[in-house]
Each structure stands twice: as structure tokens, then as C-alpha cells.
C-alpha positions in Angstrom: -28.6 -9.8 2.4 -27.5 -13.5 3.5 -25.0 -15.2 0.8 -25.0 -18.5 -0.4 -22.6 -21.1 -2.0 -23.9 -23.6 -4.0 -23.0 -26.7 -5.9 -26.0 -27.9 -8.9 -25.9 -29.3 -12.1 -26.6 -27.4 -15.2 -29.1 -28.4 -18.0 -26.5 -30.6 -19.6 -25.9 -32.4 -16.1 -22.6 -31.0 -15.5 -21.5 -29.6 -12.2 -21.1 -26.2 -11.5 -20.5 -23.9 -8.0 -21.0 -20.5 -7.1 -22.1 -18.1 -5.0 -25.4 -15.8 -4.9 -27.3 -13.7 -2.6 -31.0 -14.4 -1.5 -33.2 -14.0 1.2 -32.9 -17.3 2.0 -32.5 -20.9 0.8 -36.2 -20.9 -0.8 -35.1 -18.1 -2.8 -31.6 -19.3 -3.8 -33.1 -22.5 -5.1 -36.1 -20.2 -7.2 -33.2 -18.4 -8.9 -31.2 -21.1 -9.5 -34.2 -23.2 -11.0 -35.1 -19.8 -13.2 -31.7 -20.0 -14.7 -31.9 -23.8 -15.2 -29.3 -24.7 -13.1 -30.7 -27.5 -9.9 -28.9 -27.5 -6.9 -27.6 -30.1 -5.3 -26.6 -28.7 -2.0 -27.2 -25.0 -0.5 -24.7 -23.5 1.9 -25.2 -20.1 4.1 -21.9 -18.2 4.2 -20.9 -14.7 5.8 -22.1 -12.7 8.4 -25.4 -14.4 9.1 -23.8 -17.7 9.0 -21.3 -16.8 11.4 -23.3 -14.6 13.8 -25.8 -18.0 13.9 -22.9 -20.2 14.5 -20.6 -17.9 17.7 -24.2 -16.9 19.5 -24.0 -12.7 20.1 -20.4 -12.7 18.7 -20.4 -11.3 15.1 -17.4 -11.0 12.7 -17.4 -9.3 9.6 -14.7 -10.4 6.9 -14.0 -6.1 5.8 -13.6 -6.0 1.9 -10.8 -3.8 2.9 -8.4 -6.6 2.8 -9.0 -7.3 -0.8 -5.2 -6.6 -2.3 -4.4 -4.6 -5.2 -3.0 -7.5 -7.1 -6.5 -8.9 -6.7 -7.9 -6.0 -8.2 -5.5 -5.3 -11.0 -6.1 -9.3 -12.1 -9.8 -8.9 -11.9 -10.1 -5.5 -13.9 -7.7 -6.9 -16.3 -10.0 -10.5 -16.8 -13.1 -8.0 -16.5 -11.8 -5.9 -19.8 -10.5 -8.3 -21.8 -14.5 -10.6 -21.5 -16.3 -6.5 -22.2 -14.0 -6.6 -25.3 -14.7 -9.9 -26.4 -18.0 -8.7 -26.4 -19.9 -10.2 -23.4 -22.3 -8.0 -21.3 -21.2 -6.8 -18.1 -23.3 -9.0 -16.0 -22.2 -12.4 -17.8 -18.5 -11.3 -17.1 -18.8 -10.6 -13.9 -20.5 -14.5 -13.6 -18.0 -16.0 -15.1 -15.2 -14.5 -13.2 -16.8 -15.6 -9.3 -15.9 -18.9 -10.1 -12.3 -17.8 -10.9 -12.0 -15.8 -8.0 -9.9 -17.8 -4.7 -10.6 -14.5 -2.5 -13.9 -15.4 -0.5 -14.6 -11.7 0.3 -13.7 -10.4 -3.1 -15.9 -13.2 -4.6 -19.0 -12.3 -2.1 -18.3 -8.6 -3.6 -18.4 -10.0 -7.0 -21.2 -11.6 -6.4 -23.1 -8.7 -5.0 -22.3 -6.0 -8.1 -23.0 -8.5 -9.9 -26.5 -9.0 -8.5 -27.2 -5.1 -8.2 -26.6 -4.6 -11.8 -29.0 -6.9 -12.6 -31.2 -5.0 -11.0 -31.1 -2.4 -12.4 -27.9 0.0 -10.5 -25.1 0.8 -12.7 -21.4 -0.3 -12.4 -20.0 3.1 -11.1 -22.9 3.2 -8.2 -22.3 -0.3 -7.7 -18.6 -0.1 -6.7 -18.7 3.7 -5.2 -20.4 1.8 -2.2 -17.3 0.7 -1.8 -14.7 3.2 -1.2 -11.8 1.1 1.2 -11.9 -1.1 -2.2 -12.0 0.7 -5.1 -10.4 4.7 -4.9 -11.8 7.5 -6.4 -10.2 7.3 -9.6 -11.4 3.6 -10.2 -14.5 4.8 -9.8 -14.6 8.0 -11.1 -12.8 6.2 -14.8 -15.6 3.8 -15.0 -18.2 6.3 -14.8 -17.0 7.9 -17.3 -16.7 4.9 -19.5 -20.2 3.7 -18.7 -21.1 7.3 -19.6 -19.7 7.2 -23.3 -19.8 3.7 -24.1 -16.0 3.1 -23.8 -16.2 0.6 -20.6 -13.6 -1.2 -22.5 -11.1 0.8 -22.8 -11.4 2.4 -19.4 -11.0 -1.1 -18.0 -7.8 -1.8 -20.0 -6.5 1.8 -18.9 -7.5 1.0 -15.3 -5.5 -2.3 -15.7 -3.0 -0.9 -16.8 -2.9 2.1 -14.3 -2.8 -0.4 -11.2 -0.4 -2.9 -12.6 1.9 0.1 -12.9 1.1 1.2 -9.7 1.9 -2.8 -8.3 5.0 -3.1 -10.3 6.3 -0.1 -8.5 5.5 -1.0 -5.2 6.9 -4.6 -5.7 10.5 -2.6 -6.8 10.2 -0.5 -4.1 9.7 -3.4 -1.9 12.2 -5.7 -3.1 14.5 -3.3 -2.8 14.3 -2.7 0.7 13.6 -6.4 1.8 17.7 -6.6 2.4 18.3 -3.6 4.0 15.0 -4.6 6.6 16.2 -7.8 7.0 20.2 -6.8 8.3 18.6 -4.2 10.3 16.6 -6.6 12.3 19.1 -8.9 12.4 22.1 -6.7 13.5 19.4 -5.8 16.4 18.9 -9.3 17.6 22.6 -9.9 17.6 23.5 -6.7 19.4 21.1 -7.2 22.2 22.2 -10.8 22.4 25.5 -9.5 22.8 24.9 -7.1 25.3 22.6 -8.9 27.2 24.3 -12.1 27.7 27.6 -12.8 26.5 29.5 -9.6 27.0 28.3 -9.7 30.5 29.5 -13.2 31.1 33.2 -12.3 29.5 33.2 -8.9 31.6 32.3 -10.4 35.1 35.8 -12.2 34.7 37.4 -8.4 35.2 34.8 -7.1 37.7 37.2 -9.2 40.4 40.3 -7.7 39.2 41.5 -4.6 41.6 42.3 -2.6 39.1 41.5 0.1 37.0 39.9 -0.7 33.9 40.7 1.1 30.3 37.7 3.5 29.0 36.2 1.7 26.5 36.0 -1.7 28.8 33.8 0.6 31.3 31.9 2.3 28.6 30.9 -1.3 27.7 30.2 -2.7 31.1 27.6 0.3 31.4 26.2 0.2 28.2 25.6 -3.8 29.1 24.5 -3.0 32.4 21.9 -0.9 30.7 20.7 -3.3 28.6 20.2 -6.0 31.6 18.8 -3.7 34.1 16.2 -1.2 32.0 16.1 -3.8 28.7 11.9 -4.1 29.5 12.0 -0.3 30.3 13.3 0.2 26.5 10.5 -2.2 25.3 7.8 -0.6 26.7 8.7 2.2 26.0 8.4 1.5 21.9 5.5 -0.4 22.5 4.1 2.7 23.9 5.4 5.1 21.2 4.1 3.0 18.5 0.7 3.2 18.6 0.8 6.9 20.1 3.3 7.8 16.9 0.3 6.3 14.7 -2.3 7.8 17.0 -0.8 11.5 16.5 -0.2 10.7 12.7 -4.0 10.3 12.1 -4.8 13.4 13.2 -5.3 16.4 10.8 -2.1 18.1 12.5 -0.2 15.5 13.8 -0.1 14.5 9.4 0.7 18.0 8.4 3.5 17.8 10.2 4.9 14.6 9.5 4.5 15.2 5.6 6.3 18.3 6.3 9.0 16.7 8.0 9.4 13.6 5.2 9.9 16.4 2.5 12.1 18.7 4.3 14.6 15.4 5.2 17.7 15.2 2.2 16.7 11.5 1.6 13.4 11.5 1.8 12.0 14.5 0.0 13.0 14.1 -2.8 12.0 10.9 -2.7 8.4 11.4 -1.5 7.8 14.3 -4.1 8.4 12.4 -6.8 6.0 9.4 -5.8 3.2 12.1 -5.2 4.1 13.6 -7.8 4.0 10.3 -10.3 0.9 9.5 -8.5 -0.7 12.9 -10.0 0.3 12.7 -13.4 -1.1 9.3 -14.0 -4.2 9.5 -12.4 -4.7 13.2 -14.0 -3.6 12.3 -17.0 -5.8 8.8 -17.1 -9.1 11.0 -16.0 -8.4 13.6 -18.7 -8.3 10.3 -21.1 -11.2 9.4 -19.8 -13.5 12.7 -21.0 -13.5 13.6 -17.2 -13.3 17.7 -17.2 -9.9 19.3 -15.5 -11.7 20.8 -12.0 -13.3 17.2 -11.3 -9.9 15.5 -12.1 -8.1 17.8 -9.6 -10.7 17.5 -6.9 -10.2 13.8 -7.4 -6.5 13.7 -7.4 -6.3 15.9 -4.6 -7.8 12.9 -2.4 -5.8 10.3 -3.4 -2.7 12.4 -3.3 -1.1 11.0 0.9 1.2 14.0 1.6 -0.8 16.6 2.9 1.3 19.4 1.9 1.2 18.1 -1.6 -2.6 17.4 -1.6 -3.2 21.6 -0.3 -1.0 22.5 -3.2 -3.3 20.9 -6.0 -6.2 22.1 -3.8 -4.9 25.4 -4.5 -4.1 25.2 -7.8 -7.5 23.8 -8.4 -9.3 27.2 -7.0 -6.8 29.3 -9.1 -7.7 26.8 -12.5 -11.3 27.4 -11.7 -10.5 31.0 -12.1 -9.0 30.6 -15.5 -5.5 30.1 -14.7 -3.7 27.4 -16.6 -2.6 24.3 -14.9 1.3 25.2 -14.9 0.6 28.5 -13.6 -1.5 27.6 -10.9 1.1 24.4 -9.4 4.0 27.0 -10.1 3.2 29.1 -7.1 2.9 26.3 -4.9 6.9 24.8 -5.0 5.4 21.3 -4.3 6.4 20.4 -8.0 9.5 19.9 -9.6 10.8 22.7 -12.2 10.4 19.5 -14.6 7.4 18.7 -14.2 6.0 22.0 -14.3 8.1 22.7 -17.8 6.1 19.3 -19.2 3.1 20.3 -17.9 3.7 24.1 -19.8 4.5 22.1 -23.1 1.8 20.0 -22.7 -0.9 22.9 -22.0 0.6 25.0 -25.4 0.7 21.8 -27.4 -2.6 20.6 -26.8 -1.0 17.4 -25.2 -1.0 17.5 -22.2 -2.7 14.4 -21.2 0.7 12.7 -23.3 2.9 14.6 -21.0 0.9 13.6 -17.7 1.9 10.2 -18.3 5.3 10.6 -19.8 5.8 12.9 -16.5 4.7 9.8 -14.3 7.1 7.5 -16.5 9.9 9.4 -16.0 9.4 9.9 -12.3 8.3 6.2 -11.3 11.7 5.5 -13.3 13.5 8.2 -10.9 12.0 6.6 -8.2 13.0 3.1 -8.9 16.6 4.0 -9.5 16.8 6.6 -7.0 15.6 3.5 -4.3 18.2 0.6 -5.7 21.0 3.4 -5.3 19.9 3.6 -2.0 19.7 0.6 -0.5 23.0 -0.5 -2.8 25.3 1.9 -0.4 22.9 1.3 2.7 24.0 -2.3 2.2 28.3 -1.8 3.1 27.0 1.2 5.6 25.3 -1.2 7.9 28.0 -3.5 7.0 30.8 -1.0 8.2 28.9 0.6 11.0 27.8 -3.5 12.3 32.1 -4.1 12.0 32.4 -0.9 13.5 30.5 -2.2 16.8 31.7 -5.6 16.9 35.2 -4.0 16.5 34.3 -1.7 19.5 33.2 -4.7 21.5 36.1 -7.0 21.0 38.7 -4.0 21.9 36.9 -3.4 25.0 37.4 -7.2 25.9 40.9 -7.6 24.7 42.2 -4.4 26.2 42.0 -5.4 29.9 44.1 -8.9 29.0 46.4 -7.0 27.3 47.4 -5.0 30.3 47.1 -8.1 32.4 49.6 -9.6 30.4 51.9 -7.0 30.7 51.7 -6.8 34.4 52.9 -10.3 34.5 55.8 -9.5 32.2 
């Protein structure tokens, strides 16, 4: 269905903006008239609009692109109006205004239109799967279900600030050690490529035999000069087919296999995934969402493969009336600790407290596992840049050194 933006006037003559979907201008003013707003101008935006405007070209804006942050802001705004005690539908309207994304606010718009007709929130977004996950979705129908939207959105809120936070730490803490990598790269092949050659061609005319490092140099430059492009096209090449290979079923199993058998990695990667299950178990649980859903859930959301086949087994093994900590224990995808929590939580009739003090504990793990990281990464690529600089100025200096003792 075509969407609109509009600009009117309200009863009180006040402006206002928005935008709504119709079938067509006739219909956008009928609805606008029926909720005594008058418009003042009518504008076609989207897909219709564009496909009218480029001819046979269409371009769809995907509502993939909508960002978590956008999300986490919205679902925050959204539960604190349903607290205040507005209906869903008048939240929803007053947060389009508010919203600067034009694709989130076309999606806004059209939720908010389908509930009015009659669909329910939890239908409304699963249409939409590369924007909301599973356990968005899944939460909210359980708090339409008993009457505790609410609090599911303020859980929800909570659950992907969380999830933000940790991604911005993560981030920020590898920003420096990205940033010296790239440009230790440029400056090396800037070396190589132009001004070691221009120093070295001064000892190409000398009849003499130069030391080893000098030669290894001149070769290594050589190299750069002669098969530089070679070396770009190559990781042009394996880019995409690295990516290509990684989407396959196989090609991932593998992969996820190889991040958690590497010392710095594994570790690493277990404990996100293994975060990343205890607070989306542990939030669906809350939630009144039964334990075999909550693991078939989690089990999609879950990246590492190997990981994700571990909860799908423990989930056939819980179906057969095996408890939780029994059934991850045989896989050795979890941590002794969090299996231990996950025992006291089952005996203690707690255990949705211990999923989320296990995903505390291992986001913290995470975060301090990452800044200790990239705090000795930092004076390694510091030592190892000195290291090749050092190499390269020897390999210069060596062959004047020997000149000048020839002439003494």
C-alpha cells in the first residue's frame, strides 16, 4: 500500500505532519478529515513514488537497515507511553512524529495502521523478521497474551540496551587497535613501494656484494612493485569467496569450529554465545514463555553453529525430561560455571535469576577479557611496527657502512 506524508492543521488550527498509508490521495484526505485533522498538502513517498519517478527502475529502502539503537529508543519510548497508560495505537502515533528514520517511521506507520485494524502487535511485527528477532517477538506475545505489554517492553528495553552497551565496549575497544593496523599497512607499502626502492637503486650501481638483509629488502620491494596488483586482487577475490563459503551450512560449521578451537578466540566467542543464551532464556522464562519454546527460540538466535546444535540437543533431551544442566552438560559447549549456576538455579527454583546473573557475569568477562586485549595488542604492534622499521633502516645503513670502510 502507497504511503503518504502530510502536513494539516488540527481542530485548534495548529500544524501537525505525519505519515499514513492509503490507497491513494482521496483516501488519505478521508482519513485525515475523519480524525479532524485538514490537510494542507499530500505527498506520495516510497516505493510507488519512486518507481513513478526512475521509469522501470524500482528501489526499495529494506527495513533491514533500521539500527538497534533505533530500536532500543523506540521500545524504550513505546513502554514508558503503555505505562503511562495510553493504548497501544495512540503510542505508536505519537512516536512517528518523533521518529528521524524514514523507513523505521513508514514501519511505524504501518503497525500502527494494522492494529487498528484489527491484527495484534506480535503478528504485526513477526512480518518482520530482518527487524525485530525472534525473541522480540516472541516477549511481546507473550505480554499481549497476559496483559503485561508493559513490562515486557521495559524488559525488552532493557535486554537490547544491554545488548548495545556491549557492542559499543567491544567496539571502542578495538577502534585503536583497527586504526594502527591500517595504518602500519599504508606506511609499509608506502615504504616498500616507493621510497626504499629510490634509496636502494643508489647500491644497485655499486659492483659489489651486498650484505643479506640489504638483498632480502631489495626483493621483498621488488615484490611489492612488480606483483603489488597481483596481491590486490587477489584479496579482492578472497573476500567475497571467504563470505561466499561462510554462508553456506558447511563452510559455517567450520568456521565456528575454528573460532572456538583458536586460544584467543574461543574463549572469547563462548562466552558471548553463551551471555547471549542466558539473557534471552532467562527474559522468555520471565515472560511465562514455557522452557522447550524458549530453547527452540534461543537456538536461532544463538550465531555459532556448534553452540546453536548443542542447545538443539539439549532441547530434545529436556523434552524428554531431563533437566536443563543435565542436558547442556553432555554437550561441552558451556562453561563448568555456567552449568554449576544453571544446577543451583534448577534446585532453587531460581533459575530465571541465575540466567541473567550468568549473562552479567559473562558480558562483564567479556568486556574485561577485550580491554586486556587490545591494552597489550597496543605495544605488540608497537614493537613488531619498530621491529620492521628497525629492519629497514639496517638494511639501508649496512651497505654505507661497508662503503665507508672501504674508503678507510
Amino acid at each position: 500500500m502507497p504511503v503518504f506524508e502530510y502536513s494539516a492543521l488540527n481542530i485548534k488550527g495548529k500544524p501537525v505532519a505525519g505519515v499514513i498509508d492509503a490507497e491513494s490521495s482521496v483516501a488519505v484526505r478521508q482519513k485525515l478529515r475523519a480524525s479532524k485533522v485538514y490537510p494542507v498538502s499530500i505527498k506520495e513517498v516510497g516505493d510507488a513514488a519512486v518507481k513513478k519517478e526512475a521509469g522501470t527502475f524500482t528501489f526499495k529502502r529494506p527495513f533491514s537497515r533500521i539500527s538497534l539503537p533505533e530500536i532500543s529508543l523506540m521500545t524504550r519510548q513505546l513502554a514508558t507511553l503503555v505505562g503511562a497508560g495510553f493504548p497501544l495505537v495512540t503510542a505508536l502515533d505519537t512516536l512517528i512524529p518523533q521518529t528521524k528514520s524514514h523507513a523505521f517511521k513508514k514501519l511505524l506507520t504501518q503497525i500502527k495502521d494494522a492494529i487498528v485494524e484489527g491484527s495484534s502487535f506480535a503478528g504485526v511485527i513477526s512480518q518482520h523478521p530482518g527487524t525485530f528477532s525472534p525473541l522480540y517477538i516472541n516477549m511481546v506475545h507473550a505480554g499481549e497474551t497476559s496483559g503485561t505489554l508493559e513490562i515486557v517492553l521495559e524488559r525488552l528495553a532493557d535486554i537490547t540496551e544491554k545488548q548495545q552497551a556491549l557492542n559499543v565496549r567491544i567496539r571502542s575497544a578495538l577502534a585503536y587497535p583497527a586504526l594502527m593496523t591500517v595504518i602500519s599497512v599504508i606506511v609499509l607499502t608506502l615504504l616498500l613501494t616507493y621510497i626504499v626502492p629510490s634509496i636502494i637503486s643508489v647500491f644497485s650501481e655499486m659492483n659489489q656484494v651486498l650484505p643479506a638483509p640489504t638483498r632480502l629488502l631489495i626483493a621483498v620491494s621488488s615484490l611489492f612493485r612488480s606483483y603489488g596488483w597481483v596481491l590486490l586482487l587477489v584479496a579482492g577475490i578472497a573476500v567475497p569467496v571467504f563470505r561466499s563459503i561462510r554462508k553456506t551450512a558447511r563452510g559455517k560449521y567450520f568456521w565456528d569450529k575454528l573460532l572456538l578451537a583458536l586460544p584467543l578466540t574461543g574463549p572469547l566467542t563462548r562466552k558471548l554465545s553463551v551471555a547471549r543464551f542466558a539473557r534471552t532464556l532467562g527474559s522468555l522464562l520471565e515472560n511465562g514463555v514455557s522452557m522447550l519454546p524458549a530453547l527452540e527460540i534461543v537456538k536461532n538466535i544463538i550465531t555459532n553453529a556448534l553452540i546453536s546444535k548443542a542447545i538443539e540437543s539439549a532441547t530434545k533431551e529436556v523434552g524428554n525430561g531431563q533437566a536443563l544442566y543435565q542436558a547442556l552438560t553432555t554437550s561441552n559447549a558451556f562453561p563448568g560455571l555456567a552449568l554449576q549456576m544453571i544446577q543451583v538455579g534448577e534446585q532453587s527454583g531460581e533459575l530465571e535469576r541465575m540466567l541473567n546473573k550468568i549473562a552479567d557475569v559473562f558480558e562483564n568477562e567479556v568486556t574485561s577479557t577485550v580491554i586486556s586485549m587490545t591494552s597489550l595488542l597496543e605495544p605488540v604492534m608497537i614493537l613488531i611496527m619498530g621491529v620492521i622499521v628497525g629492519f629497514i633502516v639496517l638494511s639501508i645503513c649496512l651497505p654505507i657502512f661497508e662503503m665507508n670502510q672501504l674508503v678507510i
